[in-house]
C-alpha positions in Angstrom: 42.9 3.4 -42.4 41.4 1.4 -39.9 39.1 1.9 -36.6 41.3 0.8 -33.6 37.9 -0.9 -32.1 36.2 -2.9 -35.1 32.8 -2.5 -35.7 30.8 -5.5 -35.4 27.1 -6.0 -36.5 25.1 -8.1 -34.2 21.5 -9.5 -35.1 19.1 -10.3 -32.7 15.6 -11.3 -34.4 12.5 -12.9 -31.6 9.1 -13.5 -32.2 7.9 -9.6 -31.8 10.9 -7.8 -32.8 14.1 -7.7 -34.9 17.0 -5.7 -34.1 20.4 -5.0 -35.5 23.3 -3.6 -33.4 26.4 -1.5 -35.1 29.6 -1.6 -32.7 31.5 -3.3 -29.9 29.9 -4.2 -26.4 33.1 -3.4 -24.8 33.9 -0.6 -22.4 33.8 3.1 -23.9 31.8 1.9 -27.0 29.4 3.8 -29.1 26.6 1.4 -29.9 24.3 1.7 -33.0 21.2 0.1 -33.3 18.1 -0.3 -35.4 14.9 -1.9 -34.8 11.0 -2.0 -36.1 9.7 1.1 -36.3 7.9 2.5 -33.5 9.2 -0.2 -31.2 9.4 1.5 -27.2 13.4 1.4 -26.0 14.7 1.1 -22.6 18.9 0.8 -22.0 19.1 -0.2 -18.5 15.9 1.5 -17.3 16.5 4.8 -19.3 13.6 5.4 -22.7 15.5 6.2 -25.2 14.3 8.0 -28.3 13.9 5.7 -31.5 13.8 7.2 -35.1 10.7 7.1 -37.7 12.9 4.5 -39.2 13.5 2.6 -35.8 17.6 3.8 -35.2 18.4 4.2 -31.8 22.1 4.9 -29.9 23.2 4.8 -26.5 26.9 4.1 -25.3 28.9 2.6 -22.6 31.1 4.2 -20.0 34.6 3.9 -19.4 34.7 2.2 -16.1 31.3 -0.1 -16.8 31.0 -3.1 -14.9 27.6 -4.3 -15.3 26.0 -5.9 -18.2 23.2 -3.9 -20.3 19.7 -4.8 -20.0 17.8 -3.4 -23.0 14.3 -3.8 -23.2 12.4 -3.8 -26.3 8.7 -3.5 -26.6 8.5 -5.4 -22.9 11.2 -8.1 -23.6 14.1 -8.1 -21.8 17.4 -9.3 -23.0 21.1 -9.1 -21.6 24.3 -8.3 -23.4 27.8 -9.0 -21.9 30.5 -5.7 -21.5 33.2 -6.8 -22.4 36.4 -4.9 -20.1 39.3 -2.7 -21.5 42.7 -2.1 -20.7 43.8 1.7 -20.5 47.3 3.2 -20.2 48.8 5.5 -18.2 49.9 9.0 -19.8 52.4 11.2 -18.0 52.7 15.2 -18.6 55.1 16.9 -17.2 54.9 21.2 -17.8 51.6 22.3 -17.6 50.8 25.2 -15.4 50.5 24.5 -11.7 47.2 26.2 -11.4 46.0 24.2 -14.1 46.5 21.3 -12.4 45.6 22.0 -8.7 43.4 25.5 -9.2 44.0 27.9 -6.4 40.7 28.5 -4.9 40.0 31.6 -6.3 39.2 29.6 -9.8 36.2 27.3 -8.4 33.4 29.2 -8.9 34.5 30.1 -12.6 35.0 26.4 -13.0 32.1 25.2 -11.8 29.6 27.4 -13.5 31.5 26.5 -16.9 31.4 22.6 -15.8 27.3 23.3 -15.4 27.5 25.2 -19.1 29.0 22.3 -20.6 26.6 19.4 -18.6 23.4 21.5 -20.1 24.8 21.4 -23.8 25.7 17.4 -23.0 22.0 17.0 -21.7 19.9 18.2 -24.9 17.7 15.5 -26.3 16.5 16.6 -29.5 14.8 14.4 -32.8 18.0 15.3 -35.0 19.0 12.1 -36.4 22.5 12.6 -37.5 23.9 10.5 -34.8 23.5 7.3 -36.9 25.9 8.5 -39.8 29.6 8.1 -40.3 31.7 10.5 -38.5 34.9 11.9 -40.6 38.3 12.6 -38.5 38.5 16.6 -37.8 42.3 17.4 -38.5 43.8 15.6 -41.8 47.3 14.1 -41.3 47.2 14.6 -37.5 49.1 12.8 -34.9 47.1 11.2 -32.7 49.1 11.7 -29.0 46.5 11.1 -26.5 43.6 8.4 -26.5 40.8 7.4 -24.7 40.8 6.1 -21.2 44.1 6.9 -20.4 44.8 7.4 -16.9 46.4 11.0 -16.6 49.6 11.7 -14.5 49.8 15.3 -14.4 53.2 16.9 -13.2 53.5 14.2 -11.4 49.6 14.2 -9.4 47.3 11.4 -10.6 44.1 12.6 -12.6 40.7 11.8 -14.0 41.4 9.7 -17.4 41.5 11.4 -20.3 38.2 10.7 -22.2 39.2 11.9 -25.7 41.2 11.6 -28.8 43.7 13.4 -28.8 45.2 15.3 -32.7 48.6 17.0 -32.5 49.0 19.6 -35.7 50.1 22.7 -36.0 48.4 25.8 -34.5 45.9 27.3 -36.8 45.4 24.1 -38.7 41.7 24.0 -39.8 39.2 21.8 -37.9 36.4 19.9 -40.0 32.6 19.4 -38.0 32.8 15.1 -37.7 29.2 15.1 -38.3 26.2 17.5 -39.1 24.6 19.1 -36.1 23.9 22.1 -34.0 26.0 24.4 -31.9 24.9 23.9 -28.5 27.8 25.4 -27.1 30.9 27.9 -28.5 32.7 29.3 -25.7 36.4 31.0 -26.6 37.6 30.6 -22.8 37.1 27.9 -20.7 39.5 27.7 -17.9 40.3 23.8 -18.4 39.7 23.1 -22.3 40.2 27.0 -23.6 38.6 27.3 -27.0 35.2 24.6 -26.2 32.7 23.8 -29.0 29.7 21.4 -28.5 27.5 19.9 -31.3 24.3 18.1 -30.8 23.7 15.1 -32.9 20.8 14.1 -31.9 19.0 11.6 -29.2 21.8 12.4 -26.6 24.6 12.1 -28.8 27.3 14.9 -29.0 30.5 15.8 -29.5 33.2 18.1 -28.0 36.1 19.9 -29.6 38.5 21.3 -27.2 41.9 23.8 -27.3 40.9 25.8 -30.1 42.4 28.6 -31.2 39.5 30.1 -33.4 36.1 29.3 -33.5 34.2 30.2 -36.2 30.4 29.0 -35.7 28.2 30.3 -32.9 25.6 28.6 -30.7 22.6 27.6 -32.5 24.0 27.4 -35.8 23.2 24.3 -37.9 26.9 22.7 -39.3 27.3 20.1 -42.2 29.8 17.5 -41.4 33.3 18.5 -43.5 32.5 22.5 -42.5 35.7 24.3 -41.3 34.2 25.4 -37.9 37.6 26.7 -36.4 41.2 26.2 -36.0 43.8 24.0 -33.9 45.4 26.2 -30.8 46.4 25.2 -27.3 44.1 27.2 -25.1 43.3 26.3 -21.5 45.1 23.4 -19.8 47.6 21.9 -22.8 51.3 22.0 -23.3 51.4 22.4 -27.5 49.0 22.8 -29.8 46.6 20.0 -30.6 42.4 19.3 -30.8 41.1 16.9 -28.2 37.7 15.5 -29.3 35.1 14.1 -26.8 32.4 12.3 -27.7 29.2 11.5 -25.4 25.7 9.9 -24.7 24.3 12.2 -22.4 26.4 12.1 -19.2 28.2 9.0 -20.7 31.8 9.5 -21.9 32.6 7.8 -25.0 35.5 6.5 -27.1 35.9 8.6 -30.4 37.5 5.8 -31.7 34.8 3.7 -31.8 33.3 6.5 -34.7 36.0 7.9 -36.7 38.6 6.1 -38.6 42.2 6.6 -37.4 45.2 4.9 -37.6 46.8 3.4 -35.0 
């Protein structure tokens, strides 16, 4: 098994600072990095949090077109993003009024939109974020990737900013990483069965379409636990588990942590 974006290490070592960067600079990327300890981080001009032992993440959008500035105890240095192609996914059969939602369906959808931006936003001292992810469904086929752009009964869509694990309904789903419930919600009008993890440092991580869940929020998860099962609640045409992951409000390839063949 293979990542479908490699990870590359990059070193960058000045006269008041070393600094080590795990993944791609590319579009949709999840980037690692690891500096002196108590070094002060900006990405862009956002302060991000730095472990005891000087790991920091932060990733890159989808649709990124400038370069990142990161700042590093007052010295400023630029790294090139680097642009992706996506495809284009068509699905046909969903539910009209999952596509276009009659009217009636806005309110519910926007106060479950604000539910999941307040689990995305939590900025806590775990540290998990900065060790290996393992895939959720074993022998899965993976139908849907990241960045696609979504044709949906015919109507163009936002992209699809997940990775996408066809398997059978009730199929037990494996936590990627260790973390904390920040969100376990059996209904959610788009993504049905929703469960949110915090990793720490704005990192998280979605699982969406569930059938069961079997963790509630606040609960503390080791990575490998069975925290629920495959279904296809909410907008989805067979069963499957679509994993998101995130920096904050950033969108992320789930590629770019877990293994998966292509």
């Amino acid at each position: 098994m293979r990542a479908i974006l490699a990870v590359v290490f990059l070193f960058i070592t000045t006269s008041s600072f070393a600094v080590t960067f795990s993944g791609k600079f590319i579009q949709g990327s999840f980037i690692l990095g690891k500096t002196d300890p108590g070094s002060e981080i900006f990405i862009d001009k956002k302060k991000v949090r730095v472990t005891p032992e000087g790991f920091f993440a932060f990733g890159l959008s989808r649709d990124r077109k400038n370069d990142v500035v990161i700042t590093i105890n007052k010295e400023r240095f630029i790294k090139r993003v680097l642009k992706r192609e996506y495809n284009i996914q068509k699905i046909d059969g969903l539910e009209k009024n999952k596509v276009t939602p009659p009217e009636e369906f806005y309110e519910r959808i926007k106060k479950e939109n604000k539910l999941i931006g307040v689990a995305r936003s939590v900025n806590s001292e775990l540290t998990f974020f900065k060790n290996k992810f393992i895939i959720p469904v074993e022998n899965a086929i993976i139908t849907g990737v990241y960045g696609s752009q979504r044709i949906l009964n015919g109507k163009p869509k936002w992209p699809h900013y997940g990775l996408d694990f066809a398997a059978d309904k009730g199929t037990k789903i494996k936590a990627m990483l260790d973390g904390t419930v920040t969100l376990a919600e059996k209904d959610l009008f788009y993504t049905g069965g929703t469960l949110i993890f915090d990793h720490g440092h704005g990192i998280s991580t979605l699982y969406m379409h569930m059938e069961k869940i079997l963790v509630k929020k606040g609960q503390r998860v080791k990575q490998g636990d069975i925290i629920g099962t495959v279904g296809s609640t909410g907008r989805a045409t067979g069963a499957h588990l679509d994993v998101r992951l995130n920096w904050f409000n950033v969108r992320l390839d789930p590629a770019t942590v877990i293994n998966i063949k292509k």
